[in-house]
C-alpha positions in Angstrom: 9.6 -17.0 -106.5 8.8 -16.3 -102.9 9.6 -17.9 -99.8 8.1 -18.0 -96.7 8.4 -20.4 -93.1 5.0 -21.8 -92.0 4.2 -19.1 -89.7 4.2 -16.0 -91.6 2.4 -18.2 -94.5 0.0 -19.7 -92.2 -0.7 -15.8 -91.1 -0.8 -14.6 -95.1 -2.1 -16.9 -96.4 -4.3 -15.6 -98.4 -2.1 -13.2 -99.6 0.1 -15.8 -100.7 -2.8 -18.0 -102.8 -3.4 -14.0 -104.9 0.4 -13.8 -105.7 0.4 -17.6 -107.0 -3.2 -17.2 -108.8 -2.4 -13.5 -110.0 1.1 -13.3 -110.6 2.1 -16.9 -111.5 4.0 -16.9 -108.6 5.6 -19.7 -106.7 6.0 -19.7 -103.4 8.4 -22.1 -101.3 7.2 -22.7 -97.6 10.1 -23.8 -95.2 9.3 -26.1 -92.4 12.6 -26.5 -91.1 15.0 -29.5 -91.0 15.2 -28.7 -94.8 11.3 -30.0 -95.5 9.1 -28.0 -96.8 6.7 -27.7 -99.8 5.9 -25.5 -103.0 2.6 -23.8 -103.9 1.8 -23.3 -107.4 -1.1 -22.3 -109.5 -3.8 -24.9 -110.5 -2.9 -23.6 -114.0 0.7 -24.4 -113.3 0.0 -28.1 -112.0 -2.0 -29.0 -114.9 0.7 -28.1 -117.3 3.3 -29.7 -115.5 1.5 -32.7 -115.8 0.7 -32.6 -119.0 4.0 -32.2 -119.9 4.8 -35.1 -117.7 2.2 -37.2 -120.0 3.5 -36.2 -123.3 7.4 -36.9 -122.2 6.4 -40.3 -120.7 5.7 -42.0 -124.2 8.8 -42.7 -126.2 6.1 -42.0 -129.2 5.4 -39.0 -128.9 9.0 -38.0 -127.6 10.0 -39.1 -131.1 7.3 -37.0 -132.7 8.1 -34.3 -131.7 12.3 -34.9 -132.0 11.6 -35.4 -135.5 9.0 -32.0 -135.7 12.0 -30.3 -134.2 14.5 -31.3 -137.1 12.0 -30.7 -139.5 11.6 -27.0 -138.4 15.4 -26.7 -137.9 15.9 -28.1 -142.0 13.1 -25.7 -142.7 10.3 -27.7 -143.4 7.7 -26.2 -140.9 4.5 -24.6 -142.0 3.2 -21.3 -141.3 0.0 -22.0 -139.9 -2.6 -18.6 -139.1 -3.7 -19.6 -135.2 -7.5 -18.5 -136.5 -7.4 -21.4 -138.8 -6.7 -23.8 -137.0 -10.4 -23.5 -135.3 -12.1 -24.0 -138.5 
């Protein structure tokens, strides 16, 4: 994670934007008066908010609670990733 005020970002910017696309980096940029915002990859955002979407419906929560115990009492499946795209 990286951190940087608003000038020096505004003046790297685009070596900031290669760190976060490149590296997965995030990068926090301080405004002052303890405001500021966060710059992550488009990657990043879209998992967060998937992850968001899943966790928001009691459903599938339960799902996969109940996937969890099943693995933990040792009833999970091997599955070979390459079959899964036939």
């Amino acid at each position: 994670m990286r951190t940087a005020n608003y000038t020096d970002f505004r003046a790297n910017l685009r070596s900031y934007i290669d760190s976060v696309i490149e590296d997965c980096d995030t990068v926090i940029i301080n405004r002052g008066n303890s405001t500021g915002v966060v710059l992550i990859s488009l990657e990043e955002y879209n998992s967060l908010k998937e992850t968001e979407y899943i966790m928001s419906s009691p459903q599938m929560v339960d799902i996969i609670r109940d996937g969890d115990k099943d693995i933990a009492n040792g009833l999970g499946v091997k599955v070979d990733i390459d079959d899964l795209w036939k």
